[in-house]
C-alpha positions in Angstrom: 32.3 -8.5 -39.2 34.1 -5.9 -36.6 32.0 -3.5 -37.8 28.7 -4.9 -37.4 29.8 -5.9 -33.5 30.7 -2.5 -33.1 27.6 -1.1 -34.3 25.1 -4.2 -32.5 26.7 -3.3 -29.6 25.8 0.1 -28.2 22.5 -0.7 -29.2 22.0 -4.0 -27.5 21.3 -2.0 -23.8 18.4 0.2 -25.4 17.2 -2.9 -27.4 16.8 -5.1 -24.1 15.5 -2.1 -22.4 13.1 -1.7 -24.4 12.2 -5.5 -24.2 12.1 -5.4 -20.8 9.7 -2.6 -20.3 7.2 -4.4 -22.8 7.6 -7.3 -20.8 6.8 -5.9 -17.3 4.2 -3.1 -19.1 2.4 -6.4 -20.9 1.9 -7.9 -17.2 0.7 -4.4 -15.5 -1.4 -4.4 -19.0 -3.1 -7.6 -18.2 -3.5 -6.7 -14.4 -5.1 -3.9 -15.0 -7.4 -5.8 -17.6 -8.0 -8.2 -14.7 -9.1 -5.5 -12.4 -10.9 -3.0 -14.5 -13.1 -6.0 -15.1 -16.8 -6.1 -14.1 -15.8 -2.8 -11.9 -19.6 -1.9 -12.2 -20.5 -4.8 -10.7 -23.9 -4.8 -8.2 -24.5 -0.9 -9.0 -27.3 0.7 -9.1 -27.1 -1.2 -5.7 -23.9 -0.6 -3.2 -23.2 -4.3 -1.9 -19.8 -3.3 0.1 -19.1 -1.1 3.3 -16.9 1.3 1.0 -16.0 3.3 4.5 -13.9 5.5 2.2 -16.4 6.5 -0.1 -18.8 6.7 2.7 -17.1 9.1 5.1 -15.8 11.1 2.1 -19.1 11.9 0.6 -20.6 13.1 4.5 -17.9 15.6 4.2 -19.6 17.5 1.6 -22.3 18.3 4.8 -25.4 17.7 2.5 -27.6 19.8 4.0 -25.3 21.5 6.3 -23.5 24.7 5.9 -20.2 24.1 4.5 -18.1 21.4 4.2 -17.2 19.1 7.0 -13.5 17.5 7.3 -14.1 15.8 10.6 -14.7 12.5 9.7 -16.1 11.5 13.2 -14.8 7.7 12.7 -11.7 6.5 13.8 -11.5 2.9 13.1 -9.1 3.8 9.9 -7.1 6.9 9.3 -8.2 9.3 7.1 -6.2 9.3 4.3 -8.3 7.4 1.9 -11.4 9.4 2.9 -9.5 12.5 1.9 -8.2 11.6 -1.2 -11.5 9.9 -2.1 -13.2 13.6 -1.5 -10.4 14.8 -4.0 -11.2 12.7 -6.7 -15.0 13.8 -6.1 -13.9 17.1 -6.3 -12.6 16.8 -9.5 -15.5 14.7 -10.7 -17.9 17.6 -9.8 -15.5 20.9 -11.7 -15.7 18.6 -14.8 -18.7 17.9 -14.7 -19.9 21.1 -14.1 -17.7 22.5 -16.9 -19.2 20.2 -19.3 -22.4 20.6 -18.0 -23.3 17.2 -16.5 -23.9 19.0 -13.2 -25.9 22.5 -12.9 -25.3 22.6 -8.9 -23.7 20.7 -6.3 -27.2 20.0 -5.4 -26.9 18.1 -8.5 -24.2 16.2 -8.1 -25.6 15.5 -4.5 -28.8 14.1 -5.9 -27.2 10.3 -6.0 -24.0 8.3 -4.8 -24.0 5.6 -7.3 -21.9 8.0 -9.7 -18.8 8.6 -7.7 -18.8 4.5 -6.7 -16.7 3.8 -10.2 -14.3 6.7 -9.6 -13.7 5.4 -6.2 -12.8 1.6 -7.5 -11.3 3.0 -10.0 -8.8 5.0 -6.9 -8.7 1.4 -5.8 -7.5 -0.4 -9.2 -4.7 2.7 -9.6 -3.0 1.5 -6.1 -3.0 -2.0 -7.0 -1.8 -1.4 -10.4 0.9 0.7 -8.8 1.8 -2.2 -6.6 2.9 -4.2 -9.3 4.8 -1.3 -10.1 6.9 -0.8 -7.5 7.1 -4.7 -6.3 8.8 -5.1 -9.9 10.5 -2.1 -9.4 12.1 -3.4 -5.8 12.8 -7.5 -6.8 14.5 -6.1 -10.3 17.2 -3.8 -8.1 17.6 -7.0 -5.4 17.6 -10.5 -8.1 17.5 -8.9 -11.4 15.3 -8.6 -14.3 13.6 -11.7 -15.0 12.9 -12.4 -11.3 11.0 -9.3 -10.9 9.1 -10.3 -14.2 7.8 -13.3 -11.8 7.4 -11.2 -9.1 4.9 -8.6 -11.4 2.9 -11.4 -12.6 2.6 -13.1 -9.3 0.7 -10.0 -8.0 -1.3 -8.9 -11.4 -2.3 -12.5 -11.5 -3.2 -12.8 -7.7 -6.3 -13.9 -7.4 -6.6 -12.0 -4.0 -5.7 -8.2 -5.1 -8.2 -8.6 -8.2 -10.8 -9.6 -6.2 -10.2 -7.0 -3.4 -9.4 -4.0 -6.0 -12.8 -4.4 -6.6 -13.4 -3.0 -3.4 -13.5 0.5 -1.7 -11.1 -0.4 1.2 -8.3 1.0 2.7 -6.0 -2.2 2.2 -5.1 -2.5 -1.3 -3.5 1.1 -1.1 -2.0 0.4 2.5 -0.2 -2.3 0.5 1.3 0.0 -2.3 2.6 2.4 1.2 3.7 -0.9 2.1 5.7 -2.0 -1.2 7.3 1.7 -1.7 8.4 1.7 2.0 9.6 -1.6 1.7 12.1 -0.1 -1.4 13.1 2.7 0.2 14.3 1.0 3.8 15.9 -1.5 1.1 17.8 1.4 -0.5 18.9 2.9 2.8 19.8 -0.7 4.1 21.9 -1.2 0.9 23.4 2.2 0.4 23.0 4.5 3.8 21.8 7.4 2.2 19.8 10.3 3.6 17.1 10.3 0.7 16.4 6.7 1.1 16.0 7.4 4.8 13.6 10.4 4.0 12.2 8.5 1.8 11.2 5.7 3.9 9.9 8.0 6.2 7.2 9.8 4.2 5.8 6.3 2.9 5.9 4.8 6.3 3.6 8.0 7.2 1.4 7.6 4.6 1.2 3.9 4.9 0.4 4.7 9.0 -2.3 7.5 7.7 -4.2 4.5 5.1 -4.0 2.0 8.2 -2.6 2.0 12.0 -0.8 -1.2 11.3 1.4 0.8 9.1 3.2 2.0 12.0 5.0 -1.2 12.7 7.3 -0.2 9.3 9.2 1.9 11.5 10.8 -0.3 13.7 11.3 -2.0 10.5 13.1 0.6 9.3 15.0 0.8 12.5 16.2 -2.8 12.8 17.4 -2.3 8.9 19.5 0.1 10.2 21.2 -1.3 12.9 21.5 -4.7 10.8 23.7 -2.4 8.4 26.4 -2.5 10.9 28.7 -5.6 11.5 28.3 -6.0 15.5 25.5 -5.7 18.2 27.7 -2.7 19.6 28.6 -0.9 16.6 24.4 -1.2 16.0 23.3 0.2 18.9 26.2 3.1 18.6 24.6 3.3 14.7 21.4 4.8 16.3 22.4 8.1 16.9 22.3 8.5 13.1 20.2 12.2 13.0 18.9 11.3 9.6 17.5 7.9 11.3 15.7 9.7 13.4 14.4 12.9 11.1 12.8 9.8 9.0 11.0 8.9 11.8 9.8 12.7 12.6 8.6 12.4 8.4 6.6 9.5 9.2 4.7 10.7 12.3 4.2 14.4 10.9 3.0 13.1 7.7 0.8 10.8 9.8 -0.7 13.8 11.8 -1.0 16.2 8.5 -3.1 13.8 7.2 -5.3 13.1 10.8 -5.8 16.5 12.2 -8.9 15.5 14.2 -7.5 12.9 15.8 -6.1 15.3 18.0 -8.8 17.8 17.4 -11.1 15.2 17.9 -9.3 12.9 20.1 -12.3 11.3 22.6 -13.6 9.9 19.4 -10.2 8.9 18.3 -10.0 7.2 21.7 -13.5 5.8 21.5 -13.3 4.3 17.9 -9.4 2.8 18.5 -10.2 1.5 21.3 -13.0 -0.7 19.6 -10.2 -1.8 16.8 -7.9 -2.9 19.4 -10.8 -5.1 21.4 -11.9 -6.3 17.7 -8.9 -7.5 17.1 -7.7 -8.9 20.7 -11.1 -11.1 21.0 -10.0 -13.9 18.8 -10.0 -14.2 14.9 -10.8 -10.7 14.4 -13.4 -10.2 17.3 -15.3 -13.2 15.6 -14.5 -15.8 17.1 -13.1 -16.1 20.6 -11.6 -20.1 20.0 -9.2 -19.2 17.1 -6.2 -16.7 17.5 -6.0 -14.2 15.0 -2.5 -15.5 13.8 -3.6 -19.0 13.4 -6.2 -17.6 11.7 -3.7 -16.3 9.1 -1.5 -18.9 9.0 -3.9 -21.8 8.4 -6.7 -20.5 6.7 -5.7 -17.1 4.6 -2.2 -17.7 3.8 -2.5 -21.4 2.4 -6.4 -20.4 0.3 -4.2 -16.9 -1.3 -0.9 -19.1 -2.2 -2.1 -22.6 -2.4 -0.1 -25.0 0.3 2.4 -26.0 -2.8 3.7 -22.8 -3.0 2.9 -21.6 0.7 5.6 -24.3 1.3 8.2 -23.5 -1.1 8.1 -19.5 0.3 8.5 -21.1 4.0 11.7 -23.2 2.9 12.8 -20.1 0.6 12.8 -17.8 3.4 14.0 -20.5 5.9 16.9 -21.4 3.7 17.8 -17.4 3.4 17.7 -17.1 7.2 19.6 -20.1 7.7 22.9 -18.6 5.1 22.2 -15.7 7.4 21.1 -13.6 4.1 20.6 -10.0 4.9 18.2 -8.8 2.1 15.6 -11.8 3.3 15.9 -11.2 7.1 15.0 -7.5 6.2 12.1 -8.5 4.0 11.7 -10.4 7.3 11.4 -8.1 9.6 8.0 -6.7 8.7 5.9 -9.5 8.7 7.9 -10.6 11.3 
């Protein structure tokens, strides 16, 4: 009998390991299902504004001489047109080596080919969503927790329907999720690389959307809630690595948006419209309804359902009031 304990045991860490990763790879499994499905849909016809897959393929300069990077729109960053020109890129040497395309003249001839690839960009962030959320609740509540957390998003009606989408959101929310674990990390532990970390994600989450900026004074308030008085805080903030994060996320941001210096009275011109659109009203559409009421009474409870809308208030309410640290840091963003 001792020696069949001794033997069960070494192996019962790798055993529930591997239990675990079927687990949480069966609900990414059936996420992905969930998205990849009907990913055709409305083609040969483009029924969606797709801006990334629109300013991406002018940057080819059909016509033009050369290739044009300038995107000459400025309502998003440029991230997601750049790496939407990548992934056309590559569509166009493989084709061309296995002779689906004779010219880039060829490939030019239609858009409807590179729409898939591009939702297909879309479903890879999503899916790597899931990922990381799972990844961030397992190292917070432990493993069955993040289980819930996985299948809440692969299941979400919400990130299926918009994955089917060329938009910039679903992969601002995966910048979202991995800065969100890395200002965790530093908040728990205090170390540089988590700080770094957080920095290059909050960049790239600022060059997929502007409202990525407000991560970093996310990340700064995690910081200064790491120390035990409002003194000792503010004292904490001449932490250089606090601030080289920072530097990360704004250089990354600028690597990525070159023209909007280069080009900056049409950065000025185009911003400027976002910040009217979303100052009149619900979203510039209607001048009688805030846009956080619009949130709060109409997204919010059709996404979650008011059941559970309600139980995440009094979770999160219940965590603030026994002063919890982890939730008033998940706080702090959507705060």
């Amino acid at each position: 009998m001792k020696r069949k304990s001794i033997l069960r045991d070494p192996l019962e860490p790798v055993v529930k390991a591997i239990r675990a990763n079927k687990i949480l790879f069966a609900i990414i499994f059936a996420g992905a299902l969930l998205r990849l499905w009907a990913i055709n849909w409305g083609l040969p016809d483009l029924y969606e504004e797709a801006a990334p897959l629109v300013k991406s393929w002018k940057m080819w300069n059909w016509g033009g001489a050369g290739l044009e990077f300038n995107p000459h729109f400025f309502n998003y960053p440029a991230l997601t047109f750049y790496l939407n020109f990548l992934v056309q890129a590559l569509q166009f040497l493989l084709g061309f080596a296995l002779g689906m395309y004779r010219s880039i003249s060829t490939y030019g001839a239609e858009m409807t080919s590179i729409v898939i690839p591009a939702r297909l960009l879309v479903v890879a962030f999503d899916i790597g969503t899931i990922w990381v959320l799972a990844k961030l609740v397992r190292e917070h509540a432990g493993a069955r927790p993040s289980f819930v957390a996985a299948a809440l998003i692969a299941l979400n009606p919400l990130h299926i329907e918009q994955s089917h989408y060329i938009i910039v959101d679903i992969p601002l929310a995966f910048f979202i999720t991995l800065s969100l674990l890395y200002i965790l990390r530093a908040f728990r532990s205090g170390e540089r690389k988590w700080y770094f970390l957080a920095g290059l994600s909050i960049g790239l989450a600022t060059a997929t959307k502007y409202t990525g900026l407000i991560l970093i004074p996310a990340l700064f308030a995690a910081h200064m809630m790491r120390s035990a008085t409002f003194i000792k805080s503010l004292r904490s903030l001449r932490v250089v690595h606090l601030w080289i994060s920072a530097f990360f996320a704004v250089a990354v941001f600028f690597l990525t948006n070159p023209y909007i210096l280069l080009s900056y009275d049409e950065f000025v011109r185009d911003f400027s419209f976002e910040q009217y659109h979303i100052a009149y009203g619900h979203l510039g559409l209607n001048p009688g309804q805030s846009t956080i009421a619009y949130y709060c009474l109409e997204i919010l409870p059709n996404i979650f359902g008011w059941p559970l809308l309600l139980l995440l208030v009094a979770t999160l309410a219940f965590g603030v009031v026994r002063k919890d640290r982890l939730i008033l840091v998940l706080l702090l963003l959507p705060g």
